[in-house]
C-alpha positions as CSV (number, residue, x, y, z in Angstrom):
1,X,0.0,0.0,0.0
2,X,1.3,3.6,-0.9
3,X,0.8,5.0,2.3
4,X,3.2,2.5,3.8
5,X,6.3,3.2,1.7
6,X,8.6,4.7,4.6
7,X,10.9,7.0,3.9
8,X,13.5,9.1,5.7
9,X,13.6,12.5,5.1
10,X,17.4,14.2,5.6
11,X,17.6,17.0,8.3
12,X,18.1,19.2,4.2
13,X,14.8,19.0,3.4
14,X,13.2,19.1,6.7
15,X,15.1,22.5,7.3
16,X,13.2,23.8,4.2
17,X,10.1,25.2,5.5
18,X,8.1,24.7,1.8
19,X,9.4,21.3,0.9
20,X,8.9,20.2,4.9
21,X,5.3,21.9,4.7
22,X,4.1,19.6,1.6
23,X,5.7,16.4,2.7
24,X,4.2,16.4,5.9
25,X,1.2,17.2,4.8
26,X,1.1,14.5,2.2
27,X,1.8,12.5,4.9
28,X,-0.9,13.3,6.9
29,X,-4.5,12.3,6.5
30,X,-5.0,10.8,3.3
31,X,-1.6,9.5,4.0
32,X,0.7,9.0,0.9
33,X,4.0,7.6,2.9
34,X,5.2,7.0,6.1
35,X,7.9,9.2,7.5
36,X,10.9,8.6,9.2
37,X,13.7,10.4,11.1
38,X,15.9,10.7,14.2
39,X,16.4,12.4,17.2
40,X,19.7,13.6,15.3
41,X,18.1,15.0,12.2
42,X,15.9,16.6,14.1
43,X,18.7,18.2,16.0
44,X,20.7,19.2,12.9
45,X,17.4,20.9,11.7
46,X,17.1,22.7,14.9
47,X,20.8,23.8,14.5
48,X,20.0,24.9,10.6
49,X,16.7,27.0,11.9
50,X,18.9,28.8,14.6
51,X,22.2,29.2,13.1
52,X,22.6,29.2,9.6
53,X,19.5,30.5,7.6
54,X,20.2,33.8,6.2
55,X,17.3,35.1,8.9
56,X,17.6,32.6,11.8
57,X,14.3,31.3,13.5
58,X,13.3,32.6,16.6
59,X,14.2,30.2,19.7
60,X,10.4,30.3,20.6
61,X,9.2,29.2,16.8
62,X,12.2,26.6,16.8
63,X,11.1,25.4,19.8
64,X,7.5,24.9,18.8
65,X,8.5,23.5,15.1
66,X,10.5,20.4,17.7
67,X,7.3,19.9,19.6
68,X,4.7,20.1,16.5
69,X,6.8,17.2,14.9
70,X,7.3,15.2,17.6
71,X,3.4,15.7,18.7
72,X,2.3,15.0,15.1
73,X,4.8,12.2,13.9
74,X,5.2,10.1,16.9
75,X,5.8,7.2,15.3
76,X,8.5,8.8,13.0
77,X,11.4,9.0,15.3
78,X,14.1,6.0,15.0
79,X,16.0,5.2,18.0
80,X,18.7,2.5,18.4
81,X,20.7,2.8,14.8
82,X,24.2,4.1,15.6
83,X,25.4,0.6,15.8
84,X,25.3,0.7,12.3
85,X,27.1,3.8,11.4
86,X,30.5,2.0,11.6
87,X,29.7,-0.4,8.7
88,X,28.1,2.2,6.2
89,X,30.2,3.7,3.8
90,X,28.4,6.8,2.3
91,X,29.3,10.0,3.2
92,X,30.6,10.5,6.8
93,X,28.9,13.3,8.1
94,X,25.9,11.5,6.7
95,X,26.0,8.0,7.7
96,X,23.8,8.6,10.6
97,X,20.9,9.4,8.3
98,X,21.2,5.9,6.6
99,X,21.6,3.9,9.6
100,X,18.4,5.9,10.7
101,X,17.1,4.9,7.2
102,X,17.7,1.1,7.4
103,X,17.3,0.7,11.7
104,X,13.2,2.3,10.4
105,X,12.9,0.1,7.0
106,X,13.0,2.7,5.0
107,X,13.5,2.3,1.3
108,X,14.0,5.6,0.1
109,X,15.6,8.4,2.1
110,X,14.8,12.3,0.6
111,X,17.5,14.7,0.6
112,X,19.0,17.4,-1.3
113,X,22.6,16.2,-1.2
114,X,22.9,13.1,-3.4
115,X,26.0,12.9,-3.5
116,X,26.2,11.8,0.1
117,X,24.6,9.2,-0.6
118,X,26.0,7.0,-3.4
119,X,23.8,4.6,-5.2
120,X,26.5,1.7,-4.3
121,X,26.9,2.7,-0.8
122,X,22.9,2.4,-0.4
123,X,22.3,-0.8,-2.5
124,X,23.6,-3.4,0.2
125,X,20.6,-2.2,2.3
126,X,17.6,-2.2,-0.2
127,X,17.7,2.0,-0.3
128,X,17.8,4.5,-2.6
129,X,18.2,8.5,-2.3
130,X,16.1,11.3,-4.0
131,X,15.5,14.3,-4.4
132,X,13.4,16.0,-3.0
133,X,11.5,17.4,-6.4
134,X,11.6,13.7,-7.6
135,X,10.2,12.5,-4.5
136,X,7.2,14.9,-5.3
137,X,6.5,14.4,-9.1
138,X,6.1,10.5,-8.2
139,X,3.3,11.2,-5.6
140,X,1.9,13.6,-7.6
141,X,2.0,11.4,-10.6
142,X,0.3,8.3,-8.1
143,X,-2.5,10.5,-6.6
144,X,-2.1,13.9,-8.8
145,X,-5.4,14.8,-6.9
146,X,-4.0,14.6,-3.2
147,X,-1.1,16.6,-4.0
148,X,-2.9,19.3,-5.3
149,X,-5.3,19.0,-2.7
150,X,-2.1,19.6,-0.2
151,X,-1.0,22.4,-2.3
152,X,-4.5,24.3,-2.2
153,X,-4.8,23.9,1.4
154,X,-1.0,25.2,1.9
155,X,-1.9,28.5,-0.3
156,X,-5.5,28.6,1.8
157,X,-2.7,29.0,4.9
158,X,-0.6,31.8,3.3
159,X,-3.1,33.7,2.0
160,X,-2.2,33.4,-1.2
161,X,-3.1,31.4,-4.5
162,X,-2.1,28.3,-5.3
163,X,-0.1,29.3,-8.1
164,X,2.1,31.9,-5.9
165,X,2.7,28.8,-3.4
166,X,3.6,26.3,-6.1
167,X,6.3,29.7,-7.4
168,X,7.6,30.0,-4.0
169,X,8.4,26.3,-3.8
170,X,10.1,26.6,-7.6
171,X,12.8,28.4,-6.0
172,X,14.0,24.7,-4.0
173,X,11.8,22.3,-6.4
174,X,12.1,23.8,-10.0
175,X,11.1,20.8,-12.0
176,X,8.2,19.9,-9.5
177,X,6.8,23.3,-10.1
178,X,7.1,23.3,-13.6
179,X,5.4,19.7,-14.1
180,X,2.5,20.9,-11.8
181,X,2.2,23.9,-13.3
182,X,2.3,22.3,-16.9
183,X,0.2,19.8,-15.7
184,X,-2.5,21.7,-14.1
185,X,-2.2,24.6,-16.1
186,X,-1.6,27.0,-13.5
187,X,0.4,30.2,-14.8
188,X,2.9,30.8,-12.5
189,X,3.7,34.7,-11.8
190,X,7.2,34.5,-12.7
191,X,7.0,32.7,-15.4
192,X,6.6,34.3,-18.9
């Protein structure tokens, strides 16, 4: 079943506040996948909202991102995986997120950096990276009417139309806004 496909999002995308607004939504009620994380990624995204965005979080909204996740996705969090980090052989800084990937039966993880995980690095352990935009266009193209329920109710949020929230996510998902938008048939403002 679709909705059971877990997958492991990387601390990357869960730090972008767009791309982390749409997957969780698409995992929420009618669920399309079945997250996963850690303790860790949610750490390094904590890290990412305080210290290194261009306009840092507030402590406070930090603080209640942390508790929203762990309140909403429960069931997400993987424990007991760093045994495994010695064996992997992907990226270093990133072997935490596989180990997190294969301790919750994951078989995708979702992240913007690729190249930290290498296909053969992943293959022993029946996974595969992503993108995140790639991610996206495969649910869409499975339940094209879910995701754009997701994206209506995200621009019903912002105040704005759907078409300016599918444009601000082009920005981080280029090719997922353009196939929606060529899809749908929604003009985008920037575009020409």
């Amino acid at each position: 079943m679709i909705a059971d496909y877990r997958v492991c999002l990387d601390a990357c995308v869960l730090a972008n506040q767009g791309v982390c607004d749409l997957l969780f939504r698409l995992a929420e009620h009618p669920r399309l996948y079945t997250p996963i994380f850690s303790e860790q990624i949610l750490d390094e995204v904590r890290t990412v909202h305080l210290e290194r965005l261009k306009k840092p979080w507030p402590e406070e909204l930090a603080n209640f991102w942390q508790s929203e996740v762990r309140k909403t996705f429960p069931e997400a969090i993987v424990s007991d995986y760093k045994q495994l980090i010695p064996v992997l052989e992907n990226d270093e800084g990133d072997r935490h997120v596989l180990a997190a990937a294969i301790r919750g039966q994951a078989e995708l993880i979702v992240t913007f950096n690729l190249k930290d995980f290498p296909r053969q690095a992943l293959q022993p352990w029946g996974i595969q990276a992503a993108h995140p935009q790639d991610y996206l266009i495969t649910l869409y193209e499975l339940r094209p009417e879910v995701v754009t329920d997701k994206l209506h109710a995200i621009a019903a949020d912002r105040k704005k139309s759907p078409e300016e929230s599918l444009d601000a996510l082009k920005r981080s998902l280029p090719l997922f806004a353009e196939h929606i938008s060529n899809d749908i048939g929604w003009e985008l403002p920037d575009s020409e």
